[in-house]
C-alpha positions, 0 to 999 in steps of 0.5 A: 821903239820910242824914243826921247825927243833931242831935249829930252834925251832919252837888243846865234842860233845853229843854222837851219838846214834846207833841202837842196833838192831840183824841186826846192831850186826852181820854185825858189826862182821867183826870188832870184836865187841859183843856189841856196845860201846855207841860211835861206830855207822855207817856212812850213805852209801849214804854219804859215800865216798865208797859208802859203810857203814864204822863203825865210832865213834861219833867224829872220822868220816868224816868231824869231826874238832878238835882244840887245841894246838902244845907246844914245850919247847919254843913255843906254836902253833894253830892247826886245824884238820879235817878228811876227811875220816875214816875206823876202819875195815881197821884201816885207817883215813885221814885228814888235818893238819893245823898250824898257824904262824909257819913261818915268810914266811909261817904262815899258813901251811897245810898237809896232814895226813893218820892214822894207827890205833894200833890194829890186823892190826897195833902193837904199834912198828913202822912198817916202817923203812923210819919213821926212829922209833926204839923200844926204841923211840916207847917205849918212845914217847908212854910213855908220852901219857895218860894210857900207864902205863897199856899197857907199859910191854905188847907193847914192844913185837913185836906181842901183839896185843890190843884186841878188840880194837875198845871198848875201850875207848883209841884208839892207832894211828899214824899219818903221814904227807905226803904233803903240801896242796895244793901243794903237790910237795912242798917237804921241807921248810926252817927252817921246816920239815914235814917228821915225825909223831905223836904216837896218843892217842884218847879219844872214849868217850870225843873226845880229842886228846893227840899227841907226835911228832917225827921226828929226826932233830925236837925238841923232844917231841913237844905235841899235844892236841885237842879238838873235835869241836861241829858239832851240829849234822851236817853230813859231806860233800863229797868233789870233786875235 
């Protein structure tokens, strides 16, 4: 989502069954779960992007819409999100970003977002120096996301690694805005910027989204909080273009 540099100042659904029989466990191996948490299931290959069957949750899955809120100090903004794609043994997922009446000029704006979910893959201290992050900045921007307190002394080092993370309740992420939508060669908006990311906290269990947002030049610790919207049991569609 874009959001207004300093100066300028600028959101549960019933649980998805699985099947729990031997077959279903060992191939879910790869991902290092023993035992299917009751918000982890499969995606049904035929409807799947890559044609192949991906492990999901019961709200984090293509297709999946959340809505809720974006607050500064001074502003609160409607926010939307929908993924559009979703691999927890890549620890990948993709959506867009929607926020209303930013701007006078623009008051709907769209991006789109890629995800990297903390696990064996991902650590909790920022990988990419363009993010332009450091490990105080992870450090506290984590900090202010709901049940840090019992991962906080352990993150800081540079190679702890969340185990079996995909059966907690809490799944670590963030995300980062790449590009306008639908006009992805628009690079800066006057008074905006899109050039940062989120430190993501999901809730597995109840479907809600607790962000902080950091970027350099925006105004700190813009809070972002989601709620899944209720899809009554509808599977999500594929999209061409």
């Amino acid at each position: 989502m874009v959001h207004l540099h300093s100066a300028d100042t600028i959101a549960q659904s019933p649980v998805v069954g699985y099947d729990t029989n031997a077959g279903l466990v060992q191939s879910m191996s790869t991902a290092s779960i023993s035992s299917l948490p009751r918000y982890l299931h499969y995606y049904e290959s035929e409807r799947n992007w890559n044609n192949r069957e991906k492990l999901t949750t019961s709200f984090l899955r293509p297709g999946s819409k959340f809505v809720g809120t974006q607050k500064s100090d001074r502003q609160k903004y409607e926010v939307s999100v929908e993924i559009k794609d979703v691999d927890l043994e890549n620890s990948f997922l993709c959506g867009y970003l929607r926020i209303q009446g930013l701007t006078d000029e623009h008051p709907t704006l769209i991006t789109f977002f890629e995800g990297e979910i903390v696990g064996p893959k991902y650590k909790f201290i920022t990988s990419h120096s363009t993010w332009g992050s450091s490990l105080k900045n992870d450090m506290t921007h984590w900090s202010l996301l709901p049940k840090w307190k019992q991962l906080a002394k352990s993150a800081r080092t540079e190679n702890f690694t969340v185990t079996n993370h995909l059966q907690r309740e809490q799944l670590w992420m963030r995300w980062k805005e790449y590009f306008l939508v639908p006009d992805h060669r628009v690079k800066t908006i006057s008074g905006a910027s899109f050039e940062g990311f989120y430190y993501i906290c999901f809730n597995q269990h109840s479907g809600t989204v607790d962000g902080v947002y950091y970027h350099h030049k925006s105004e700190k610790y813009q809070t972002l909080k989601l709620e899944h919207v209720d899809d009554r049991g509808c599977e999500a569609a594929v999209e061409f273009r």
